[in-house]
N, C-alpha and C positions, 0 to 999 in steps of 0.2 A: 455563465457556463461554469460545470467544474468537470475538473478534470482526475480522476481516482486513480494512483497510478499502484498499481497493486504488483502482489508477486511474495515471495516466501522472504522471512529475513536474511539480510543480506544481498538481495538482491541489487540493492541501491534504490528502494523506493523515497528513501529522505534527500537523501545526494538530489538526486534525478527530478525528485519534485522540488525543491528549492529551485536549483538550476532556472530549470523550467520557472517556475514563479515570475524567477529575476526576473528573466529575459521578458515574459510578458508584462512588467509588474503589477502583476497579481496577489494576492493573499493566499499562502502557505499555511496549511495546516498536515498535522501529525498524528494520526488516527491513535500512535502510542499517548498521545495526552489525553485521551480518553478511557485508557484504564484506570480502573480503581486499584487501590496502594495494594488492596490485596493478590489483586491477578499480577499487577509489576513483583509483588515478594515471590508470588510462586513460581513465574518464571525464572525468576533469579536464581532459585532453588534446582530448576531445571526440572521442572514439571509442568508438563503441557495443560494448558488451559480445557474446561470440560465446553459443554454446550452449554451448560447453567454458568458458567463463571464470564463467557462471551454473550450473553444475553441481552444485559444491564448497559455494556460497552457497544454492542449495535444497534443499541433504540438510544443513547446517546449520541450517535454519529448520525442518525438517521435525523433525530429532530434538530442538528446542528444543519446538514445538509438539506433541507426543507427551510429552516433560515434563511440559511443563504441565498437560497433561490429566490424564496418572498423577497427578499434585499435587492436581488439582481445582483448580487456580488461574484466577483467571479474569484473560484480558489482553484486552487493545487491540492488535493489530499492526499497524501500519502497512507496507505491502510491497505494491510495484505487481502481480507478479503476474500479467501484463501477456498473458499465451496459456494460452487451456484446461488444456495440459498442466501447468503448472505450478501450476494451481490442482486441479487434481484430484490432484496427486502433493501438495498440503501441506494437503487438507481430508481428513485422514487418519478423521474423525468427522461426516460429514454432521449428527449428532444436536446438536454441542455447539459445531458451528464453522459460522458465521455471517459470510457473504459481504457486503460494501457497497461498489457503484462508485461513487467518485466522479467522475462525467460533466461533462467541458467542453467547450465550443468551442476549436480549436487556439489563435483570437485570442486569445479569454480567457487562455489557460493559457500561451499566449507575454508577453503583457503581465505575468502574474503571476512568469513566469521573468525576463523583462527589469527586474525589479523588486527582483528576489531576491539577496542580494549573501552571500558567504560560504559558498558550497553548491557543492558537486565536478560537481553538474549543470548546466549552463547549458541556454540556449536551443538552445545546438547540436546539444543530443543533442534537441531536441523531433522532430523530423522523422520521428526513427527510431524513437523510442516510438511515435508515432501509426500508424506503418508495422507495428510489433510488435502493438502494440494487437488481439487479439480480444476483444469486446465479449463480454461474459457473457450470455447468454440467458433466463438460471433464476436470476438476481443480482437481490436491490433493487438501484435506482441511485439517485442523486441527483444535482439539477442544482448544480453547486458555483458555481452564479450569485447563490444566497443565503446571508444571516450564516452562518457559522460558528455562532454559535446556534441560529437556525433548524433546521443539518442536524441537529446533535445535536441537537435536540428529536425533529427527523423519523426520527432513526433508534431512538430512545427508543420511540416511541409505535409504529414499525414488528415493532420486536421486542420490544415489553411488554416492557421494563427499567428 
């Protein structure tokens, strides 16, 4: 199985998806290792990535994630994920790949970036995430207003794991 734990930066999808891992242990991955040096300088810069510059980095994730399957491995991915399409072009197995948003308030999730020190993302890019942001429908979510604990319980008990 994997499990995609998506949401805008900041949200704690790395937190959240380790966590998670542990507890199951499982194989943790980081959909940010899967940019190229170029897309990590431009956010650095504080320039939101195009559609052309995300392109390269979801058909990498995609044939990572189609791996792992053929493997039978089970992972944790962290990866925002952030519009329909691109969550439909990387849930390549509706059966074995298991969606979780993590849902915050901009404040929250700006105070959490303003906090955050050592990461290619700043607050600068929050704007445009939130702007990119479509909301999953058919997604558990979760409020990431609670422990770190807590969610990984909640997502435990949500998907009997």
């Amino acid at each position: 199985m994997i499990i995609i734990i998506m949401g805008v930066s900041g949200a704690g999808k790395t937190t959240i998806g380790k966590m998670l891992a542990d507890t199951l242990n499982w194989q943790f991955s980081d959909a940010d290792a899967f940019h190229s040096l170029e897309n990590i300088e431009k956010m650095g810069r504080g320039i939101p990535l195009s559609e052309a510059d995300r392109i390269p980095w979801l058909q990498d994730l995609r044939t990572a994630i189609k791996n792992w399957l053929q493997e039978n491995k089970n992972v944790v991915l962290a990866c925002s994920a952030l519009k329909e399409s691109y969550r439909q072009f990387l849930v390549v197995d509706s059966e074995r790949i298991k969606l979780i948003y993590l849902k915050g308030s901009y404040e929250l999730i700006q105070k959490r970036l303003q906090e955050r020190h050592h990461h290619y993302m700043s607050e600068k890019l929050l704007n445009s995430q939130f702007i990119t942001l479509e909301e999953p429908l058919d997604t558990m979510y979760i409020d990431v207003i609670q422990t770190p604990q807590v969610i990984v319980q909640n997502i435990r008990t949500a998907l009997e794991i």
